[in-house]
N, CA, C and O atoms as a GROMACS GRO file, in nm:
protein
  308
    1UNK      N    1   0.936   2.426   1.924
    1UNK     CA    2   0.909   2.349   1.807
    1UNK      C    3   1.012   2.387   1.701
    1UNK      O    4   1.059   2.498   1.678
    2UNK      N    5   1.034   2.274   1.645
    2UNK     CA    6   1.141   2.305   1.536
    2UNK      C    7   1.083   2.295   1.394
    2UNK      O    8   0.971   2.250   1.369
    3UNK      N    9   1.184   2.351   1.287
    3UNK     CA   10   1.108   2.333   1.141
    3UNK      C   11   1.168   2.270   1.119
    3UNK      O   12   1.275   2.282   1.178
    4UNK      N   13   1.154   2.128   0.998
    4UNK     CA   14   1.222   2.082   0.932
    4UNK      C   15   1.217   2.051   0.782
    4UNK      O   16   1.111   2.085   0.729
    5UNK      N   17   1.297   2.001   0.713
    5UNK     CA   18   1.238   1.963   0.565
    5UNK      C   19   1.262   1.842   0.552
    5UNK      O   20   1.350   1.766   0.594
    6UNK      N   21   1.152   1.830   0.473
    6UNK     CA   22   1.150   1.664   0.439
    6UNK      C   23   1.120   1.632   0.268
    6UNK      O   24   1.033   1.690   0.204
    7UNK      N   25   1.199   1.543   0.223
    7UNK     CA   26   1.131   1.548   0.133
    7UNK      C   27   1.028   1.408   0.074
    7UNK      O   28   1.084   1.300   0.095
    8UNK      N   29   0.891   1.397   0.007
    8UNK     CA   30   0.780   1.339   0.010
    8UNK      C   31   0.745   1.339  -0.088
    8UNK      O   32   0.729   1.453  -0.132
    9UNK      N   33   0.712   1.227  -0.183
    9UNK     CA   34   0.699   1.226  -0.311
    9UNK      C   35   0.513   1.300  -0.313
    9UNK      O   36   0.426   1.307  -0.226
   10UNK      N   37   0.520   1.348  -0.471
   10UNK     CA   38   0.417   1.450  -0.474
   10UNK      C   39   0.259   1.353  -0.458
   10UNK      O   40   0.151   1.409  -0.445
   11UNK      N   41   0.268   1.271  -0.460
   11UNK     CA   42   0.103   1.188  -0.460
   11UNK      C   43   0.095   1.162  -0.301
   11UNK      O   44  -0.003   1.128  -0.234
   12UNK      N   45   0.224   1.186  -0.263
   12UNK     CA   46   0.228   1.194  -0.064
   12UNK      C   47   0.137   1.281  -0.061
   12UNK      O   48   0.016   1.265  -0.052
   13UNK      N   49   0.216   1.402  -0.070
   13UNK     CA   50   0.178   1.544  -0.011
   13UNK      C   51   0.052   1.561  -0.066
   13UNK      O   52  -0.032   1.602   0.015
   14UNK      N   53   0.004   1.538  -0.207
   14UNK     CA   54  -0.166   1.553  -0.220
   14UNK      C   55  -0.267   1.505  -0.118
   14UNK      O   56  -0.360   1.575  -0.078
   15UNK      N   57  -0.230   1.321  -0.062
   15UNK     CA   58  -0.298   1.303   0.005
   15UNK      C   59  -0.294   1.326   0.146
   15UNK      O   60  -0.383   1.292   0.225
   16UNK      N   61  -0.182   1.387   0.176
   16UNK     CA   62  -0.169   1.414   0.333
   16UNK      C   63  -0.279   1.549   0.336
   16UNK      O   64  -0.372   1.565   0.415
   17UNK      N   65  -0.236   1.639   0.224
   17UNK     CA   66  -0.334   1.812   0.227
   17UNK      C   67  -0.476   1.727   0.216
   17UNK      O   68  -0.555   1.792   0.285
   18UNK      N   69  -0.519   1.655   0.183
   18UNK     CA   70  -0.668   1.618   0.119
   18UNK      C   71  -0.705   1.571   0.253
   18UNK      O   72  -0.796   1.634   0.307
   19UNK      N   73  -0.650   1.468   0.322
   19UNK     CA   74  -0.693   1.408   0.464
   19UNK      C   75  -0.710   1.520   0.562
   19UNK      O   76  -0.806   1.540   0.636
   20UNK      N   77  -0.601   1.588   0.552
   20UNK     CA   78  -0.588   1.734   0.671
   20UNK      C   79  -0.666   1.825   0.650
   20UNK      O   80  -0.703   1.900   0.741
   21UNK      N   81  -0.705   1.836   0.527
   21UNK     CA   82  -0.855   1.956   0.484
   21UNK      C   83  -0.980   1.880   0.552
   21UNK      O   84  -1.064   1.951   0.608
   22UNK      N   85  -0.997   1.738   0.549
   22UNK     CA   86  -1.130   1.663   0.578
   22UNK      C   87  -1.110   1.694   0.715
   22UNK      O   88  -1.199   1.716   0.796
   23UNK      N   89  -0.978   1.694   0.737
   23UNK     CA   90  -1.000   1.658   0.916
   23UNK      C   91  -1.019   1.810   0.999
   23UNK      O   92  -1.045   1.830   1.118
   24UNK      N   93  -0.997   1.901   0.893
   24UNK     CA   94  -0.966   2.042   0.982
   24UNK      C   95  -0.844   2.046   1.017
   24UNK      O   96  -0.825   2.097   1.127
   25UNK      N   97  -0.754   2.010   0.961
   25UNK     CA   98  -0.617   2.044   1.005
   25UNK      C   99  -0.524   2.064   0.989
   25UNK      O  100  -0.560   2.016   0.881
   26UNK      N  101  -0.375   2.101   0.977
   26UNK     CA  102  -0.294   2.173   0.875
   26UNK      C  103  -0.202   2.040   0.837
   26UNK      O  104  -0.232   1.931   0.885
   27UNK      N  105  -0.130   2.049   0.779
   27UNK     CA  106  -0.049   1.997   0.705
   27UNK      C  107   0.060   1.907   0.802
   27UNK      O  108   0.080   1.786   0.809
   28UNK      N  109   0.124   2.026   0.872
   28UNK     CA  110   0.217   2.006   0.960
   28UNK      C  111   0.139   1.931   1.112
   28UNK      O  112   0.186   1.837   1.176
   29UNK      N  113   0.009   2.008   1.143
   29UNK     CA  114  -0.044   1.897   1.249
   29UNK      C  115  -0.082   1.745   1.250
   29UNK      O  116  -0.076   1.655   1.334
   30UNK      N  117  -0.128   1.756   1.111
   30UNK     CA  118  -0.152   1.600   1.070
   30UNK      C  119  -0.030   1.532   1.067
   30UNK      O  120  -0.037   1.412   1.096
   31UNK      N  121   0.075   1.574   1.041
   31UNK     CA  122   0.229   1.491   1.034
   31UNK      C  123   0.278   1.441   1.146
   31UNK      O  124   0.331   1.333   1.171
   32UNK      N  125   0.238   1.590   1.246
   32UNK     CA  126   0.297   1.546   1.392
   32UNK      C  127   0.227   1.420   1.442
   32UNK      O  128   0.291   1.316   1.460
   33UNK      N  129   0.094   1.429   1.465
   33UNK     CA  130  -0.011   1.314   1.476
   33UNK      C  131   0.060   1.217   1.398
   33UNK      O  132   0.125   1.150   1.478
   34UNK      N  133   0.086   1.167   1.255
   34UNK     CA  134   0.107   1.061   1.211
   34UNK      C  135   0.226   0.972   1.260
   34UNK      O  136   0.226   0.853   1.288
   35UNK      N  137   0.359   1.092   1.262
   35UNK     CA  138   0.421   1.035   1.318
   35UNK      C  139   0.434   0.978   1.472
   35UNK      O  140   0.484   0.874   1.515
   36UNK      N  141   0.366   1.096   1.539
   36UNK     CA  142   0.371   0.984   1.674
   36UNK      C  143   0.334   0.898   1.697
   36UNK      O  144   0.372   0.823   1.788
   37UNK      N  145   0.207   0.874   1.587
   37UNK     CA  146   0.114   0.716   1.622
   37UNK      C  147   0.188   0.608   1.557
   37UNK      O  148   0.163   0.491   1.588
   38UNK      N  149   0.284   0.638   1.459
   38UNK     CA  150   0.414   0.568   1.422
   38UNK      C  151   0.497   0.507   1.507
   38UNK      O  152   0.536   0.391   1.518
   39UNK      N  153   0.524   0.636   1.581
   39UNK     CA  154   0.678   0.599   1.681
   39UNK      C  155   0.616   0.503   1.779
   39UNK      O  156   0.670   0.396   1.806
   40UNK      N  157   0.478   0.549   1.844
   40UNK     CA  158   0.368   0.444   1.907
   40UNK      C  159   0.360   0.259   1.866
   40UNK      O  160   0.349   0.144   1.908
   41UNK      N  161   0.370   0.317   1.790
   41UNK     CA  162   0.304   0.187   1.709
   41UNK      C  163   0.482   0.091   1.719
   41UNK      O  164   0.488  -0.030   1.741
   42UNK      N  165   0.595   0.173   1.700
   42UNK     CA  166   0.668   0.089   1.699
   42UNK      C  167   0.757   0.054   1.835
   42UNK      O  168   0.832  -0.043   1.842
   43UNK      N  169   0.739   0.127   1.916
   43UNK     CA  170   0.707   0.087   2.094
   43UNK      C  171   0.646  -0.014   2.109
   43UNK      O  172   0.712  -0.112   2.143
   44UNK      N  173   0.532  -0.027   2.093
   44UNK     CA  174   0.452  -0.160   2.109
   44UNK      C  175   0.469  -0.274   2.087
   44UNK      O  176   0.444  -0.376   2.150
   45UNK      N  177   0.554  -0.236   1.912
   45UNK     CA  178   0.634  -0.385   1.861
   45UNK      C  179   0.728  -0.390   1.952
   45UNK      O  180   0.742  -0.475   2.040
   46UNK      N  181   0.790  -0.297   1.930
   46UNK     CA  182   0.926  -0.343   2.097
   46UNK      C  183   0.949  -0.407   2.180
   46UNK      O  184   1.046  -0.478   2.209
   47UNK      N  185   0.804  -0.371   2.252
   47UNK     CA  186   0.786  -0.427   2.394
   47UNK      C  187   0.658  -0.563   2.336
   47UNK      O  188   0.636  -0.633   2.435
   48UNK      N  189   0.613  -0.591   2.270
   48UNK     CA  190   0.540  -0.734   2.206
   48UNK      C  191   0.659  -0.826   2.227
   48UNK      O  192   0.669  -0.913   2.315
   49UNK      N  193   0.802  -0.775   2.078
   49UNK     CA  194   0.874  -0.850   2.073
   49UNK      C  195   0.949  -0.895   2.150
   49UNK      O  196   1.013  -0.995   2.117
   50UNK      N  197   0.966  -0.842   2.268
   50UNK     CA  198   1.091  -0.855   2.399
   50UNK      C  199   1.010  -0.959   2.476
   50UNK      O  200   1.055  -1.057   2.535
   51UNK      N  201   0.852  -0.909   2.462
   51UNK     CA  202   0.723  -1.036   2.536
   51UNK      C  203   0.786  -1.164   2.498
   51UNK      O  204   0.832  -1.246   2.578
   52UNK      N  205   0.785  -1.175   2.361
   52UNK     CA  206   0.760  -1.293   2.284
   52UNK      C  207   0.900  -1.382   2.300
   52UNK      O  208   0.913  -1.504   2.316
   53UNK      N  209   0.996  -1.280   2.290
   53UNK     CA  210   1.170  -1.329   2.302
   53UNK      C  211   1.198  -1.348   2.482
   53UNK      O  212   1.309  -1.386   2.520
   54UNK      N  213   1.112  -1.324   2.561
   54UNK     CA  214   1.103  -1.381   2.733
   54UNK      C  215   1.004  -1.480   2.711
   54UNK      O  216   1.015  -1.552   2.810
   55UNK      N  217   0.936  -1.514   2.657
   55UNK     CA  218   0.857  -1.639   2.692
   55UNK      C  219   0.925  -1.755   2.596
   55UNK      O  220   0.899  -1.874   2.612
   56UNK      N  221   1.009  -1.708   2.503
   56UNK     CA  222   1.035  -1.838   2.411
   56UNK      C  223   1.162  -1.858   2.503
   56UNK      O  224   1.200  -1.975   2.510
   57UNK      N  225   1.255  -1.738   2.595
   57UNK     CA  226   1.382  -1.811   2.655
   57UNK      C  227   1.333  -1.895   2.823
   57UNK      O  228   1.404  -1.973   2.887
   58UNK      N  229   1.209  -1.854   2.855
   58UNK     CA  230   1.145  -1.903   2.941
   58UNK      C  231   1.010  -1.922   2.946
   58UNK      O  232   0.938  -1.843   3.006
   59UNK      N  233   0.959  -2.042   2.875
   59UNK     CA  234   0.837  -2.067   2.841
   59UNK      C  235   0.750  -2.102   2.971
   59UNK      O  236   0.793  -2.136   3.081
   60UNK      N  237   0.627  -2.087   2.934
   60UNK     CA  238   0.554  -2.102   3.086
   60UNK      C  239   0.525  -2.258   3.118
   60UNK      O  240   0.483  -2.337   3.033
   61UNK      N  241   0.549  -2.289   3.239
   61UNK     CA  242   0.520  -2.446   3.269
   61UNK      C  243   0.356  -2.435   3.210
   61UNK      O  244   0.291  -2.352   3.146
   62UNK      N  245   0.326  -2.603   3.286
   62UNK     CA  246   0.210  -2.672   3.210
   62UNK      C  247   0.124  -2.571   3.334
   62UNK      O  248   0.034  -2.489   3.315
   63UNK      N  249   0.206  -2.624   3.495
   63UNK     CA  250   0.108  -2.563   3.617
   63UNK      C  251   0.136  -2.429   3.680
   63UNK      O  252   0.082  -2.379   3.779
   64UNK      N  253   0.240  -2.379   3.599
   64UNK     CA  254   0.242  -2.214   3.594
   64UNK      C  255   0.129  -2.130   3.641
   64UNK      O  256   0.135  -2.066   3.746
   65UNK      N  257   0.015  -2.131   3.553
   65UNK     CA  258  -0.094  -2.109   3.633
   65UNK      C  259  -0.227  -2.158   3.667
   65UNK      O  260  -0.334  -2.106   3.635
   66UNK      N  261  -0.207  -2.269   3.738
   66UNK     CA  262  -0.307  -2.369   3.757
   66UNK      C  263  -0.359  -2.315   3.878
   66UNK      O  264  -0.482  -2.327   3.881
   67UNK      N  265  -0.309  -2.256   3.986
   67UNK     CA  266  -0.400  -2.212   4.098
   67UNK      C  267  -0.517  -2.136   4.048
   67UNK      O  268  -0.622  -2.141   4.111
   68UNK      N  269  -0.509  -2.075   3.952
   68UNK     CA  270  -0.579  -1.972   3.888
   68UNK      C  271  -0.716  -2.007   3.824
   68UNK      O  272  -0.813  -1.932   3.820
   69UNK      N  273  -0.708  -2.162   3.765
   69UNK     CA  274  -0.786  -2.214   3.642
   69UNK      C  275  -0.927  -2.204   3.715
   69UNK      O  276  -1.025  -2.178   3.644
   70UNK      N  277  -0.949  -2.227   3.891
   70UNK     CA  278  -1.102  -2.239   3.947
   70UNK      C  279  -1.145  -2.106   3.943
   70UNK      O  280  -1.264  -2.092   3.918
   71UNK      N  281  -1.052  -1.965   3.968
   71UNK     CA  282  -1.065  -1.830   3.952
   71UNK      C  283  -1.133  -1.805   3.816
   71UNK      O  284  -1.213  -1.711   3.814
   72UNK      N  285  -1.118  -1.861   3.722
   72UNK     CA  286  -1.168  -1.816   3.615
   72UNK      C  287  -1.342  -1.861   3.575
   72UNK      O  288  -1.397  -1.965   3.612
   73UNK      N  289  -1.385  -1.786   3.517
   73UNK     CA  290  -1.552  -1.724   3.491
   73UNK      C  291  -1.568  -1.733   3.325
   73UNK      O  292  -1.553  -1.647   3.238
   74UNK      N  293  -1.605  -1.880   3.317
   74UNK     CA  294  -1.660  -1.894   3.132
   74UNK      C  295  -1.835  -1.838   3.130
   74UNK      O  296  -1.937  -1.890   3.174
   75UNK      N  297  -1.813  -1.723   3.066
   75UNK     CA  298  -1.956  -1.679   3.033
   75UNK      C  299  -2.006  -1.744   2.946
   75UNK      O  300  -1.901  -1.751   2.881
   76UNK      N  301  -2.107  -1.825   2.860
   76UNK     CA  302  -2.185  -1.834   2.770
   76UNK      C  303  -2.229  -1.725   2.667
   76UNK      O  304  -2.310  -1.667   2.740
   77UNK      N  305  -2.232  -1.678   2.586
   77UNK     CA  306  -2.287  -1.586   2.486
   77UNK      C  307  -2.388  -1.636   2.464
   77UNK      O  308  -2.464  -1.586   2.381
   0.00000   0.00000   0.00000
């Protein structure tokens, strides 16, 4: 593990210590957590957007998946 510095304006750092006291946890663990659910979070857009940029350069036909449509199970609520 490495140290680093960062710098975080002061109404940051109040509420990061205030969340990490509620949660039981230090300062620096809550960061690690935040940021990975960050870096997470922007993976997802990644791979959404690459979804979205393959279906707009190859959109799905009308009978693309029509074998499928009797396979499918409409429940009622």
């Amino acid at each position: 593990m490495r140290t680093v510095q960062m710098t975080l304006d002061d109404d940051l750092v109040t509420a990061v210590d205030r969340v990490a006291k509620q949660m039981g946890t230090t300062r620096s663990a809550f960061t690690r957590k935040a940021l990975r659910a960050a870096i997470e979070k922007a993976h997802v857009a990644g791979l959404e957007r690459r979804h979205r940029e393959g279906y707009k350069r190859k959109p799905v036909k009308p009978e693309e998946f029509g074998d499928w449509q009797s396979e499918q199970v409409w429940v009622e609520p």
